[in-house]
The first five atom37 places (N, CA, C, CB, O) and aatype in JSON, in Angstrom:
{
  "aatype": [20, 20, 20, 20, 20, 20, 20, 20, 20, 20, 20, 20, 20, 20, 20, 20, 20, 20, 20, 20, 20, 20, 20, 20, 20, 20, 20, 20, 20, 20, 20, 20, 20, 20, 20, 20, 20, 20, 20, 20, 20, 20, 20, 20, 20, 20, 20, 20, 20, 20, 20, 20, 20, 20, 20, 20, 20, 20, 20, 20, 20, 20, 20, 20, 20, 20, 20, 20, 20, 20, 20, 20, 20, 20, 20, 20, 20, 20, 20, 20, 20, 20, 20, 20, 20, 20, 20, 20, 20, 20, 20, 20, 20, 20, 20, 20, 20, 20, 20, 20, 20, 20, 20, 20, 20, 20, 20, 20, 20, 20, 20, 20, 20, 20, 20, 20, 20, 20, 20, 20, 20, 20, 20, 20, 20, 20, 20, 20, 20, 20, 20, 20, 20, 20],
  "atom_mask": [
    [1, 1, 1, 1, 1],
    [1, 1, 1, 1, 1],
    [1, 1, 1, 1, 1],
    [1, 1, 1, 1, 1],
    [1, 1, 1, 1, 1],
    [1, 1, 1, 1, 1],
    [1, 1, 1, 1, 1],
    [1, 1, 1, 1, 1],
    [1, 1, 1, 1, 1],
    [1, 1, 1, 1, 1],
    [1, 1, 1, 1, 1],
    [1, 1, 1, 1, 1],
    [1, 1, 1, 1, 1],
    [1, 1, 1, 1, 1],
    [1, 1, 1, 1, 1],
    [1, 1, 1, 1, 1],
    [1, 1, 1, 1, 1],
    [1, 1, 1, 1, 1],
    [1, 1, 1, 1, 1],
    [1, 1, 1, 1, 1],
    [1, 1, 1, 1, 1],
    [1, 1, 1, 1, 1],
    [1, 1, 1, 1, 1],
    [1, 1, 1, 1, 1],
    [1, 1, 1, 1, 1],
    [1, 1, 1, 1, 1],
    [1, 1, 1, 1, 1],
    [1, 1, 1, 1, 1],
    [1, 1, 1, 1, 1],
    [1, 1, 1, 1, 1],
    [1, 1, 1, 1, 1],
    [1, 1, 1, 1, 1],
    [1, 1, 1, 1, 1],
    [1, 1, 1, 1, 1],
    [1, 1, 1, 1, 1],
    [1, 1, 1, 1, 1],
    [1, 1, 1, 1, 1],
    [1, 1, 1, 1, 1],
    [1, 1, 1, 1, 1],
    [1, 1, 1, 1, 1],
    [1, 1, 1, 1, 1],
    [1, 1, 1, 1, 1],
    [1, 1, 1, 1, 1],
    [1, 1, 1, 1, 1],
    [1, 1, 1, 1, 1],
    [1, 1, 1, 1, 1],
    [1, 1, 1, 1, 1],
    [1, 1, 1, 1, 1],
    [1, 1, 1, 1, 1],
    [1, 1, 1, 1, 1],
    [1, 1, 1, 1, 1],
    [1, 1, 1, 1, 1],
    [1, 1, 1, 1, 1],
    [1, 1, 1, 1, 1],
    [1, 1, 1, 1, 1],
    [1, 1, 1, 1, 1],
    [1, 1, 1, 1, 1],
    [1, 1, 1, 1, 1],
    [1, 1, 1, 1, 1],
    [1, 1, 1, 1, 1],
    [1, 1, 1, 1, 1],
    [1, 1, 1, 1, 1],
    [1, 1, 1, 1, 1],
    [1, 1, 1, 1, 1],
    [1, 1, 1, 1, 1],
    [1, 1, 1, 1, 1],
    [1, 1, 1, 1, 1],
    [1, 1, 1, 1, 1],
    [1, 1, 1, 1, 1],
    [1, 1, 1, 1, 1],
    [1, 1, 1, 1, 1],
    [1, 1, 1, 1, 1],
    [1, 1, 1, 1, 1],
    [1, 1, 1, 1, 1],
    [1, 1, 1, 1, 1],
    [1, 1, 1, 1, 1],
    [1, 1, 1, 1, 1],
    [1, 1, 1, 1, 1],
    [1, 1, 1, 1, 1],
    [1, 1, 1, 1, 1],
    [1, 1, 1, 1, 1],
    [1, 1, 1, 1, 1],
    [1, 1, 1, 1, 1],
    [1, 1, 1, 1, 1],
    [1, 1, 1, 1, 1],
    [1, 1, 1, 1, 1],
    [1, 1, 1, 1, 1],
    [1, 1, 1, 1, 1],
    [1, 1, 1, 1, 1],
    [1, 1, 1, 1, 1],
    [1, 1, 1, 1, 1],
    [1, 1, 1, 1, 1],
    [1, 1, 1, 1, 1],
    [1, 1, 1, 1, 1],
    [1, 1, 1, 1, 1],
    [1, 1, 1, 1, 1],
    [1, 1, 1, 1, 1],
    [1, 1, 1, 1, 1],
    [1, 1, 1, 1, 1],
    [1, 1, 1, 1, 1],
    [1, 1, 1, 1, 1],
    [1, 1, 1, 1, 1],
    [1, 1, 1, 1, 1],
    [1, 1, 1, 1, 1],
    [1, 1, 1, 1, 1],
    [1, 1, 1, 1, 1],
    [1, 1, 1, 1, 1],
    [1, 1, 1, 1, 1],
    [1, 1, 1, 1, 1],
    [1, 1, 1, 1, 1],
    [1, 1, 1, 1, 1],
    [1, 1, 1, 1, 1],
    [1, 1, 1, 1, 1],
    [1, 1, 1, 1, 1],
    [1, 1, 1, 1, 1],
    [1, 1, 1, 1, 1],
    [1, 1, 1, 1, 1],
    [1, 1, 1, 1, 1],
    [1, 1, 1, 1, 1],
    [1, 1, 1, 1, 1],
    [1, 1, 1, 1, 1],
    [1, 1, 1, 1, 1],
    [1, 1, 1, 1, 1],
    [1, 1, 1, 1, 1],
    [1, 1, 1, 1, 1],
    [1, 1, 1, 1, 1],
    [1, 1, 1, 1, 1],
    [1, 1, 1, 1, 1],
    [1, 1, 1, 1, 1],
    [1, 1, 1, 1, 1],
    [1, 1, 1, 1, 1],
    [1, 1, 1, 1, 1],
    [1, 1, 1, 1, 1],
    [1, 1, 1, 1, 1]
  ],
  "atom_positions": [
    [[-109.4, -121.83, 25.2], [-108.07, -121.55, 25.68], [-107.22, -122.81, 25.51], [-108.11, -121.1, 27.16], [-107.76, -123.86, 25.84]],
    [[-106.12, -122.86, 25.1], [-105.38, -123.95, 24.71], [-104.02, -124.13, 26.12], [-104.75, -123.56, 22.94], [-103.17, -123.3, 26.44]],
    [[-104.19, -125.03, 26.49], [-103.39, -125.51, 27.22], [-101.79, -125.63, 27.11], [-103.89, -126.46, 27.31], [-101.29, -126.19, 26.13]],
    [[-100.74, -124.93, 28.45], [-99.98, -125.36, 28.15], [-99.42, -127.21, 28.3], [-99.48, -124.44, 28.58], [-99.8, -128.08, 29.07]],
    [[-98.15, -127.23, 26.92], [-97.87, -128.72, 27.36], [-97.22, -128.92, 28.82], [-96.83, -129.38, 26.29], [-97.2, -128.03, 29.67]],
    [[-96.72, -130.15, 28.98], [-96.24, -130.76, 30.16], [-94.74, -130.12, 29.9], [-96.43, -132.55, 30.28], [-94.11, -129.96, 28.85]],
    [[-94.47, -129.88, 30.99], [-93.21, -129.63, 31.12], [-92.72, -127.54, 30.56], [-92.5, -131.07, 30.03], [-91.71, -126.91, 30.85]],
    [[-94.03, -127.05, 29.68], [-94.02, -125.8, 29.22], [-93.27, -125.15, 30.32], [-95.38, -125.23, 28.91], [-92.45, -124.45, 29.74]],
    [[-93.15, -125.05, 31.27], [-92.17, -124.15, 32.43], [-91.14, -124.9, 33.2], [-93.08, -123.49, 33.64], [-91.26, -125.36, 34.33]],
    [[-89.84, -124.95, 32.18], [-89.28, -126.27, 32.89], [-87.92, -125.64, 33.96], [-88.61, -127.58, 31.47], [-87.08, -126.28, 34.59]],
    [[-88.13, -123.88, 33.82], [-87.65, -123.29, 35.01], [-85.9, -123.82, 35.39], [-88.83, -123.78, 36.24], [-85.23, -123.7, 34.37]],
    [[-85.29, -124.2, 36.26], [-83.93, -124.19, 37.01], [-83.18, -125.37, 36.19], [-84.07, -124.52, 38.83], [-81.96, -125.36, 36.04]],
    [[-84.17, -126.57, 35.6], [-84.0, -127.79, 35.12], [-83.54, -127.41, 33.51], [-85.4, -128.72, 35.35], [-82.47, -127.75, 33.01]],
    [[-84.37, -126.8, 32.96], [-83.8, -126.01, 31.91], [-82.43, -125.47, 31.72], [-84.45, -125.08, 31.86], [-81.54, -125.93, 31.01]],
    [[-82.41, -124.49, 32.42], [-80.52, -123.82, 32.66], [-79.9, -125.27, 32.78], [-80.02, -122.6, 34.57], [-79.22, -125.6, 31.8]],
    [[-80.01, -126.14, 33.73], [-79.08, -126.58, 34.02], [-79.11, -127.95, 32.8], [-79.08, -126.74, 35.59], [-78.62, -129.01, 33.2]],
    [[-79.5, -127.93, 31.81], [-79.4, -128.67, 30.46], [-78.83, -127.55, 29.67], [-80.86, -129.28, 29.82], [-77.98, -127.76, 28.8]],
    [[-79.27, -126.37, 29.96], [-78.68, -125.24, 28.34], [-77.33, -125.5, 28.79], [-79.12, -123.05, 28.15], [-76.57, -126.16, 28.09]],
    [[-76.95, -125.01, 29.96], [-75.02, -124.99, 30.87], [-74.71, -126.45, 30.21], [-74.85, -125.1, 33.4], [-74.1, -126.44, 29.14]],
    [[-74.96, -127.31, 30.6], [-74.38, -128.97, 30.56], [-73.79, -129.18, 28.74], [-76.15, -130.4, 31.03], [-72.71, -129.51, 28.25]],
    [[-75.54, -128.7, 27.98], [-74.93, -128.75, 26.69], [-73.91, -127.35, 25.97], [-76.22, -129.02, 25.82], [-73.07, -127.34, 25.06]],
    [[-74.31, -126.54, 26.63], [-73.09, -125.24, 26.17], [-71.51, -125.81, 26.34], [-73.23, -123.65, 27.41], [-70.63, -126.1, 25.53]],
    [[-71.59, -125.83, 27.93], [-70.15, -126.17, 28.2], [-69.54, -127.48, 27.29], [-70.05, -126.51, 29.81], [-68.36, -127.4, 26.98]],
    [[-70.48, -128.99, 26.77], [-70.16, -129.88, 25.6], [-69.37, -128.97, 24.43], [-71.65, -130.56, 24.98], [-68.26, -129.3, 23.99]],
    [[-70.18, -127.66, 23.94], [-69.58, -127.55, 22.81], [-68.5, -126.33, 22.86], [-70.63, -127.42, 21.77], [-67.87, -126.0, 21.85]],
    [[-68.34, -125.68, 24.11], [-67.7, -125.24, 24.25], [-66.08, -126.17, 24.37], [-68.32, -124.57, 25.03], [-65.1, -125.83, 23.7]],
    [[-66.06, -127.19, 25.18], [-64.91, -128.27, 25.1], [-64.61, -128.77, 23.76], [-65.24, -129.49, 25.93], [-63.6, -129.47, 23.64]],
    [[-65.16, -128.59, 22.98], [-65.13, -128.85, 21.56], [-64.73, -127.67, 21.12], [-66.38, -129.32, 20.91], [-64.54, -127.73, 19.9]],
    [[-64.54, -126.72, 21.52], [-64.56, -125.51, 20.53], [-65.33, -124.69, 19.8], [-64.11, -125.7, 19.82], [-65.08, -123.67, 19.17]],
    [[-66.26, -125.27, 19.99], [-67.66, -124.45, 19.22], [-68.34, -123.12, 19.74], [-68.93, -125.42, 19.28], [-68.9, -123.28, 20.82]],
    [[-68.39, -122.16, 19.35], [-68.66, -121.03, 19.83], [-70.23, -120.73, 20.24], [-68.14, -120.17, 18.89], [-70.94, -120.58, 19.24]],
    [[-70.95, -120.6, 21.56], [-71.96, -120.69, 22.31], [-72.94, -119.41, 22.03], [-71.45, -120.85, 23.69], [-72.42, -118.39, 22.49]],
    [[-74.15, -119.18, 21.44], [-75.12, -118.41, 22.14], [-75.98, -118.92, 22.95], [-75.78, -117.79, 21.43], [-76.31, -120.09, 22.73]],
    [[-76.43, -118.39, 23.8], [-77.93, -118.6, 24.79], [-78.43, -117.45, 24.49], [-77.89, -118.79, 26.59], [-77.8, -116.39, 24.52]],
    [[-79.83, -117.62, 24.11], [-80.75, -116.49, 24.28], [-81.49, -117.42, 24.85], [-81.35, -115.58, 23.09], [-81.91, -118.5, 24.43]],
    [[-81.64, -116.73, 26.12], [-82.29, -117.14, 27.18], [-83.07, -115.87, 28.07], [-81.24, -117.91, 27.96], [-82.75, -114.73, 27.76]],
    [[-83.98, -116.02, 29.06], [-84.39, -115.1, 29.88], [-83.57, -114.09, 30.89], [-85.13, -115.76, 30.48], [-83.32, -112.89, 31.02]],
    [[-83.31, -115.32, 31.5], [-82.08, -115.05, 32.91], [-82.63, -114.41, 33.6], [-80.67, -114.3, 32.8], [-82.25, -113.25, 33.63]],
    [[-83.67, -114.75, 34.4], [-84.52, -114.02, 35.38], [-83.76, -113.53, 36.51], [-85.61, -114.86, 35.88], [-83.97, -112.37, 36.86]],
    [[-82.82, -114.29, 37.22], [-82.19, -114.25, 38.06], [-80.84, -114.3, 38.34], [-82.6, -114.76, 38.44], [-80.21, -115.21, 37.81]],
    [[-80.01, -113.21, 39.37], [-78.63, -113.33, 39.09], [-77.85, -114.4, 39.7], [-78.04, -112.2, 39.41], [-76.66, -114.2, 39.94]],
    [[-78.37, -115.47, 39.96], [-77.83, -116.82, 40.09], [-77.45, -117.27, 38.27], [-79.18, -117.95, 40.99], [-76.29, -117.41, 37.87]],
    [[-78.66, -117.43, 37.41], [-78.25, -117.85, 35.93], [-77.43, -116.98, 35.48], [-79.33, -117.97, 34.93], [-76.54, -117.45, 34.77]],
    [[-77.41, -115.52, 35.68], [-76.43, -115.39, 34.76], [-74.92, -115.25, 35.33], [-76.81, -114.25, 33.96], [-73.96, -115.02, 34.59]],
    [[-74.84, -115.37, 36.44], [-73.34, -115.86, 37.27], [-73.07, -116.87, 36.62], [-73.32, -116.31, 38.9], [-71.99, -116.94, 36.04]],
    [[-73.87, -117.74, 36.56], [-73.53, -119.06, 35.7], [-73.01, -119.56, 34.08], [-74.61, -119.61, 35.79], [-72.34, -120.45, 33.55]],
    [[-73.86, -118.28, 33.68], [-73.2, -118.41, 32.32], [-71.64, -118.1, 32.53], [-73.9, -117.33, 31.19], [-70.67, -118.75, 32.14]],
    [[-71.72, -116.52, 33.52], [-70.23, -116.0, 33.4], [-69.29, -116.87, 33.71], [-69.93, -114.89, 34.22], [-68.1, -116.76, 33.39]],
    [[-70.02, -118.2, 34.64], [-68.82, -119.19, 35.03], [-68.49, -120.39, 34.39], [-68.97, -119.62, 36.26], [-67.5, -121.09, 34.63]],
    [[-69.14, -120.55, 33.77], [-69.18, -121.49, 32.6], [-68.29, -120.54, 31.11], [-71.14, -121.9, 32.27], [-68.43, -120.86, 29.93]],
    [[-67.68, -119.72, 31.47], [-67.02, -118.77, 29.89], [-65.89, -119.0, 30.84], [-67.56, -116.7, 29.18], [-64.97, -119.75, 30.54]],
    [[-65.95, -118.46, 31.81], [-64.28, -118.43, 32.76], [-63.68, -120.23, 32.85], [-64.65, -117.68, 35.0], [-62.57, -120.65, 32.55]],
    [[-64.73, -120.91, 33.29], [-64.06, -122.24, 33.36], [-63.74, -122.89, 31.7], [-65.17, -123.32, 34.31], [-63.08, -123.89, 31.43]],
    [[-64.39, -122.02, 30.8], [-64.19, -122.72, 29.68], [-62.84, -121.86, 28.85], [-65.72, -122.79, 28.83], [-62.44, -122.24, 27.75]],
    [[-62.32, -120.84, 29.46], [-60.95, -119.85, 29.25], [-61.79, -118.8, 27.49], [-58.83, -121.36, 28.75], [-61.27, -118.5, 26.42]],
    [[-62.96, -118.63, 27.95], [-63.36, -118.04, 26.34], [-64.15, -117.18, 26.91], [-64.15, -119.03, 25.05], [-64.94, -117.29, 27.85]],
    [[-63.63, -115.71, 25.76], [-64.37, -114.74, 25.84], [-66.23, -114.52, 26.46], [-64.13, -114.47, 24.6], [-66.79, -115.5, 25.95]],
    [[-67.09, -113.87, 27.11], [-68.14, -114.12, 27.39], [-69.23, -112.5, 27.55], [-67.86, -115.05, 28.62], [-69.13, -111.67, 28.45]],
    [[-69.92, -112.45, 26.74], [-70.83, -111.3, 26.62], [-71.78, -111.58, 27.45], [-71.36, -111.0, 25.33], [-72.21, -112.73, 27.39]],
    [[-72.46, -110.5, 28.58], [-74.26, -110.47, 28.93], [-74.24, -109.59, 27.64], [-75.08, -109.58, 30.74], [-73.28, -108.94, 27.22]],
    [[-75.6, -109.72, 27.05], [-75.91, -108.95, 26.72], [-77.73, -109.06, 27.04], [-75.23, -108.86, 25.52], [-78.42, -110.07, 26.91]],
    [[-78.24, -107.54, 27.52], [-79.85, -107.59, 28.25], [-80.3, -106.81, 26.98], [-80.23, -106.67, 30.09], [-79.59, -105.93, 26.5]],
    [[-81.74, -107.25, 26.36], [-82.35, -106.77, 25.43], [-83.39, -106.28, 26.08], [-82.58, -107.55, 24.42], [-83.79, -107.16, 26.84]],
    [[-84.06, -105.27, 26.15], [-84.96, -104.9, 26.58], [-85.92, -103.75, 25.31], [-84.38, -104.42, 27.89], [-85.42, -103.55, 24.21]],
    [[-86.88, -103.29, 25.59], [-88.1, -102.43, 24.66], [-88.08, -101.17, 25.97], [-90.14, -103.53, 24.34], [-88.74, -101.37, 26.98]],
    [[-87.65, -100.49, 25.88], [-87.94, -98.95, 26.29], [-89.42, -98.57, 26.55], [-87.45, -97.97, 25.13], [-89.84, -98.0, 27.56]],
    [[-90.04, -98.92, 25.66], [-91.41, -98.46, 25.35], [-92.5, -99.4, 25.61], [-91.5, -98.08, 23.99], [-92.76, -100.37, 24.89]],
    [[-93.12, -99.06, 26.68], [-94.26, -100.35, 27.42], [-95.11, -100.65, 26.78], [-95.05, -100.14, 28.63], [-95.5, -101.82, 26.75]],
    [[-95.69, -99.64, 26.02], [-96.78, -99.65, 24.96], [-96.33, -100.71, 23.69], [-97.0, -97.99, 24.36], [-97.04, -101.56, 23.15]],
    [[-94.99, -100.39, 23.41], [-94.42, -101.08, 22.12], [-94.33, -102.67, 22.4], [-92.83, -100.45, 21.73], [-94.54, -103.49, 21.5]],
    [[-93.95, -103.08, 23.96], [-93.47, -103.68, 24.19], [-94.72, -104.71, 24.65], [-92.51, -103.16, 24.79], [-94.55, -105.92, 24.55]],
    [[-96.25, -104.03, 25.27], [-96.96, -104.59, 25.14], [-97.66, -105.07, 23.9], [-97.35, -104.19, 25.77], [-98.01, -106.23, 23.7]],
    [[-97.8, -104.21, 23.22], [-97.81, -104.94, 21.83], [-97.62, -106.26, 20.92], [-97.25, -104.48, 21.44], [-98.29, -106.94, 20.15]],
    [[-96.0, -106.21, 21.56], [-95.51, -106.87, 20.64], [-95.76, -108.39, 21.4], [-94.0, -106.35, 20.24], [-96.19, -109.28, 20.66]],
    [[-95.56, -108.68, 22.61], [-96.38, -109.41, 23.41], [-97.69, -110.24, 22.98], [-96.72, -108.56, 24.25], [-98.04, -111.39, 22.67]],
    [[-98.15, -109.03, 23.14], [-99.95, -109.46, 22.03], [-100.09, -110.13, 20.86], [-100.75, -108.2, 21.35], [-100.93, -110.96, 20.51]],
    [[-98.78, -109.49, 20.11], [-99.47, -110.04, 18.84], [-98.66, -111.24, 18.5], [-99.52, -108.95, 17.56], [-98.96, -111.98, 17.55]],
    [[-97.54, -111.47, 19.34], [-96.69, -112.58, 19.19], [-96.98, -113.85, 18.6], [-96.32, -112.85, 20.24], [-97.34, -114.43, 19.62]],
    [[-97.08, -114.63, 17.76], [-97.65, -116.06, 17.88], [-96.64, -116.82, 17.5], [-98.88, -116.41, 17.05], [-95.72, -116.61, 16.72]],
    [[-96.9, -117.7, 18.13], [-95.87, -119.47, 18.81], [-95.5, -120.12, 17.57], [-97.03, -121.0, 19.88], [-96.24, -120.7, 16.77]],
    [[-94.23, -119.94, 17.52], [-93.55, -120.82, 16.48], [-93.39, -122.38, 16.88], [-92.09, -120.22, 16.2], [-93.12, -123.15, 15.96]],
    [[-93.52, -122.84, 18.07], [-93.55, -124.49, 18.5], [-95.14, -124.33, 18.55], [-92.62, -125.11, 20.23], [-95.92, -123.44, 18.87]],
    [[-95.23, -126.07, 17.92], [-96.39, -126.58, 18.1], [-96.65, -126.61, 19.76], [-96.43, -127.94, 17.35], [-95.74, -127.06, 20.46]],
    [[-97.9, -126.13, 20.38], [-98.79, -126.28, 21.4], [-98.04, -125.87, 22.66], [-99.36, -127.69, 21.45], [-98.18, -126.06, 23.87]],
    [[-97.14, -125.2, 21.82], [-96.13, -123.67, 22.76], [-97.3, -122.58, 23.2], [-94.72, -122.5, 21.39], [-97.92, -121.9, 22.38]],
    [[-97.46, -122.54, 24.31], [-98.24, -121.33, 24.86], [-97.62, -120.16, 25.33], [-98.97, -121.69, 25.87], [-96.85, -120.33, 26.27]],
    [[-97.79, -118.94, 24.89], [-96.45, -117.9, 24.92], [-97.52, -117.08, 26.25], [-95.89, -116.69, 22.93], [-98.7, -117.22, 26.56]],
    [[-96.41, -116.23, 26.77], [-97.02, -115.78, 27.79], [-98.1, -114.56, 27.91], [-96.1, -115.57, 28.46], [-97.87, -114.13, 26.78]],
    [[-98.84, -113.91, 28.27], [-99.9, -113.27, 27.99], [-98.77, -111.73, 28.81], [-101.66, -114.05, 28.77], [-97.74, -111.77, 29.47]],
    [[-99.52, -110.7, 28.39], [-98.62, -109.25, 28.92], [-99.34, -109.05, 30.47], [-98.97, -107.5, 27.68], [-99.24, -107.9, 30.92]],
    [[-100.04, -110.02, 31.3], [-100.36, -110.03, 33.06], [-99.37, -110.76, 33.46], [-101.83, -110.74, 33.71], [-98.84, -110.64, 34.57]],
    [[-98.87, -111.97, 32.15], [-97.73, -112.77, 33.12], [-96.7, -112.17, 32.89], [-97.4, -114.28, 32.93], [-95.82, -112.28, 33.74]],
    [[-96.47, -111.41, 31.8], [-94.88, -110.9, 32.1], [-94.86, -110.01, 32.85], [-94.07, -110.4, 31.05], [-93.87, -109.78, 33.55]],
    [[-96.07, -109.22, 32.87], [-95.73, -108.21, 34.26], [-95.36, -108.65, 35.64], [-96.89, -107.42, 34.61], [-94.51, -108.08, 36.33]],
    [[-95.92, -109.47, 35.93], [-95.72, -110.27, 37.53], [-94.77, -111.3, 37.02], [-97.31, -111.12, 38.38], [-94.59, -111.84, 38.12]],
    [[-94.07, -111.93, 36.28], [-92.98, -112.67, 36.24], [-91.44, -111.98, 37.41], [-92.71, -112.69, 34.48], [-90.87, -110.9, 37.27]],
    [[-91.12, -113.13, 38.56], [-90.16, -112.79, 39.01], [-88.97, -112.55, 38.06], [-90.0, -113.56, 39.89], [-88.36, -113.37, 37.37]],
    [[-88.76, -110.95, 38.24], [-87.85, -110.87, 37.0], [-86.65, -109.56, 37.98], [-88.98, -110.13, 35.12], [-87.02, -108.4, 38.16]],
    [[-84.63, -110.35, 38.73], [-84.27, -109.76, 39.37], [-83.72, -108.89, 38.16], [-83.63, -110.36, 40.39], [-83.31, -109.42, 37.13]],
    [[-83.73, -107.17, 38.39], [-82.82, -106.38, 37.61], [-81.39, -106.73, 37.75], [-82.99, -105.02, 37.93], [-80.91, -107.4, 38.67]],
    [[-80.73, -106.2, 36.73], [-79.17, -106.78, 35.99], [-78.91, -105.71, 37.0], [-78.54, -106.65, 33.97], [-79.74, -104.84, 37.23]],
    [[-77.61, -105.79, 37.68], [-76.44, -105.4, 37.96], [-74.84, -105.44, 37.62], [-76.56, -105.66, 38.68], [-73.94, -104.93, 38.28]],
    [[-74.77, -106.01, 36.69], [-73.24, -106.31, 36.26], [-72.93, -105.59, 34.95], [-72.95, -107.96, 36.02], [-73.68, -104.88, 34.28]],
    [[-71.64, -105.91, 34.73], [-71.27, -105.21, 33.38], [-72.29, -106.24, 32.29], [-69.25, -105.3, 33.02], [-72.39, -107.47, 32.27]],
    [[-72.94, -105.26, 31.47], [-73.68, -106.03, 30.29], [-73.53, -105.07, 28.9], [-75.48, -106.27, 30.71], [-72.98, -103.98, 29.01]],
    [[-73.86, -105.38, 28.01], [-74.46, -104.66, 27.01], [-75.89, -104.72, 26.72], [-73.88, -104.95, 25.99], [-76.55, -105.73, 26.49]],
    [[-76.29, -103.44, 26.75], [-77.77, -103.29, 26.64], [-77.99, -102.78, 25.28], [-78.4, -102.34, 27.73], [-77.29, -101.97, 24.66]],
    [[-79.4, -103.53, 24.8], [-79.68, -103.8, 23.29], [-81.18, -103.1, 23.72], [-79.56, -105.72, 22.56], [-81.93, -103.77, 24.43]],
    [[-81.62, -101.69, 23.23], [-83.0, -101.64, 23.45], [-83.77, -101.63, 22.12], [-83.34, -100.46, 24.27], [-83.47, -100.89, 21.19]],
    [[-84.4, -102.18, 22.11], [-85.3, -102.55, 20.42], [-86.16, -101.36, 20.36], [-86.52, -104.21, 20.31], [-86.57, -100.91, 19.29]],
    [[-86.5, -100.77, 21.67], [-87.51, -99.52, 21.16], [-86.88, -98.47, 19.84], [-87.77, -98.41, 22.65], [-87.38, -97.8, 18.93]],
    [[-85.41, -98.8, 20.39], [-84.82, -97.08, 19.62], [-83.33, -98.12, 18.48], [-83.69, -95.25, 21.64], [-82.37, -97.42, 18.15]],
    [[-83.31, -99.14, 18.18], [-82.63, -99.99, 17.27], [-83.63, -100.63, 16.42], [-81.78, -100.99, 17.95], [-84.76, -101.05, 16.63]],
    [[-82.87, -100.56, 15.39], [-82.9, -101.44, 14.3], [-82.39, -102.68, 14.39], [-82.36, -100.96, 13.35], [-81.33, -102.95, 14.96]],
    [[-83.06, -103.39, 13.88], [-82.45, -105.09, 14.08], [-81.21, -104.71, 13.47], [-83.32, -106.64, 13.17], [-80.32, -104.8, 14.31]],
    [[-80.81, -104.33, 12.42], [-79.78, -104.39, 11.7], [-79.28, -103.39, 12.85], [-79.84, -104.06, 10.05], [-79.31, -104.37, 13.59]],
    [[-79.0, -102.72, 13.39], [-78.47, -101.54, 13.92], [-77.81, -102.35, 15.59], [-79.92, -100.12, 14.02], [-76.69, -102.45, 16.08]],
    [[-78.93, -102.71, 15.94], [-78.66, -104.02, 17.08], [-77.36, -104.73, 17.23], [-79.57, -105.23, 16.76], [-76.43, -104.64, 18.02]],
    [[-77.78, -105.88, 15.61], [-76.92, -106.9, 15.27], [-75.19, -106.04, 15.25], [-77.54, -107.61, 13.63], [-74.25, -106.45, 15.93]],
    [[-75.1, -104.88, 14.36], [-74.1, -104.31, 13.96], [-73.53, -104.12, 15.59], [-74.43, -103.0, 12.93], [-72.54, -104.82, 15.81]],
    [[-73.97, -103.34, 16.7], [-74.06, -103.5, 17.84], [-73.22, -103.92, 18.7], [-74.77, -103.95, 17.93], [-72.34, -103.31, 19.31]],
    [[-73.69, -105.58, 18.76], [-73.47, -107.04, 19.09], [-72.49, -107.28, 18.48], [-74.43, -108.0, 18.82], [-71.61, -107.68, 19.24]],
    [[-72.06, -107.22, 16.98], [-70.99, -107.72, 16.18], [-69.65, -106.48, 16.76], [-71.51, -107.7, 14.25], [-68.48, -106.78, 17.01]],
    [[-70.12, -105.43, 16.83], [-69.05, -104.54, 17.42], [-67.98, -104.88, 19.05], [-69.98, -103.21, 17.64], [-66.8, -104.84, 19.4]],
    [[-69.32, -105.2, 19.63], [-69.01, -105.76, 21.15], [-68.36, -107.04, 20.77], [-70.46, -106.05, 22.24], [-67.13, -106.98, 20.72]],
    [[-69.01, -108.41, 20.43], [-67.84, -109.53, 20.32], [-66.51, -109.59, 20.03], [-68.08, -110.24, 19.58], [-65.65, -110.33, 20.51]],
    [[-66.39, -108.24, 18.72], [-65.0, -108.2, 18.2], [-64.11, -107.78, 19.29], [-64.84, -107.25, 16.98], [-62.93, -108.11, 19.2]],
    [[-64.43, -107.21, 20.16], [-63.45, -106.54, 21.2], [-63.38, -107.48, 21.54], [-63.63, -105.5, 22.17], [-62.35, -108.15, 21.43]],
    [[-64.07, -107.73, 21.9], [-63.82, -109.1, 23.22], [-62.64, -110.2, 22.95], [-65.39, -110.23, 23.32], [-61.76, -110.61, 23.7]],
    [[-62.94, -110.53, 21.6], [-62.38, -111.61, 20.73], [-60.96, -110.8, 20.39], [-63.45, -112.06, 19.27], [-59.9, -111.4, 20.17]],
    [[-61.04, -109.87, 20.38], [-59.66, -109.38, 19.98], [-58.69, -108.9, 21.16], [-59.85, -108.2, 19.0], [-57.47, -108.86, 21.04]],
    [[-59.43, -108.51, 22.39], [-58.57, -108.2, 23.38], [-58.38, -109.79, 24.32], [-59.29, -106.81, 24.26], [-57.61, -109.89, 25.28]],
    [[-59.26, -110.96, 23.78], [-58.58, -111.88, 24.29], [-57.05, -112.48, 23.66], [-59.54, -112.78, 24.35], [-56.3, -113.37, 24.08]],
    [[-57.0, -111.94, 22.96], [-55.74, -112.44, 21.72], [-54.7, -112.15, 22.08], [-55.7, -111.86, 20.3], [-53.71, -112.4, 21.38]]
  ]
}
C-alpha cells in the first residue's frame, strides 16, 4: 500500500490559497476556473464572494455521475496523474463529509453527457452570464 504524502489532505488551508491566488488574477483581469470539490457551503459562499467582490460574472457549476455503479467504477479504475498522489478509494468517498448544494448552480451529470455535450453545456451557461453582464 503506498502512502499518502505529507500534506495529501490539506483541507480549509487549501481553499484559502486557491481564493488568495484566484482573487491575484482576478485583479489582474484574468479569467478564473476552480475545479475544486467544495464539500461544504461555507467554500462555495466563498467563491460566490470572491466573483461579487471582484465585480465579475461567477458560475457554480456541480458535476456529478447519476449512476453509482458508473461512478464507482470510474473511482476504481482512476490512476494518479501526480507523483505519490494517493487518490481516494470508493469507502472514502462514500463517508467523505460531503454538504448537498442548495443554491442556484448548473448541474453537469456525466452519467447521461458527453464530454463534448457537457463542455458545449458550460460554454452555453458562461455566455449568458458574460453577456447579461454587459
Amino acid at each position: 500500500m503506498r502512502k499518502a504524502l505529507p500534506g495529501n489532505d490539506i483541507g480549509a488551508a487549501g481553499y484559502t490559497m486557491a481564493f488568495a491566488i484566484a482573487g491575484e488574477n482576478l485583479s489582474l483581469g484574468v479569467a478564473v476556473v476552480a475545479d475544486c470539490v467544495n464539500p461544504v457551503a461555507e467554500s462555495r459562499a466563498a467563491w460566490r464572494q470572491l466573483g461579487r467582490a471582484s465585480a465579475v460574472p461567477h458560475l457554480d457549476i456541480e458535476v456529478v455521475c447519476s449512476d453509482k455503479a458508473e461512478h464507482r467504477r470510474r473511482v476504481e479504475q482512476r490512476q494518479p496523474d501526480i507523483p505519490g498522489f494517493v487518490l481516494p478509494d470508493w469507502a472514502s468517498v462514500e463517508t467523505r463529509d460531503y454538504q448537498p448544494w442548495t443554491g442556484d448552480r448548473l448541474i453537469v451529470d456525466t452519467a447521461v453527457l458527453s464530454v463534448e455535450d457537457a463542455l458545449r453545456l458550460i460554454e452555453d451557461r458562461l455566455a449568458s452570464l458574460v453577456y447579461s453582464a454587459d
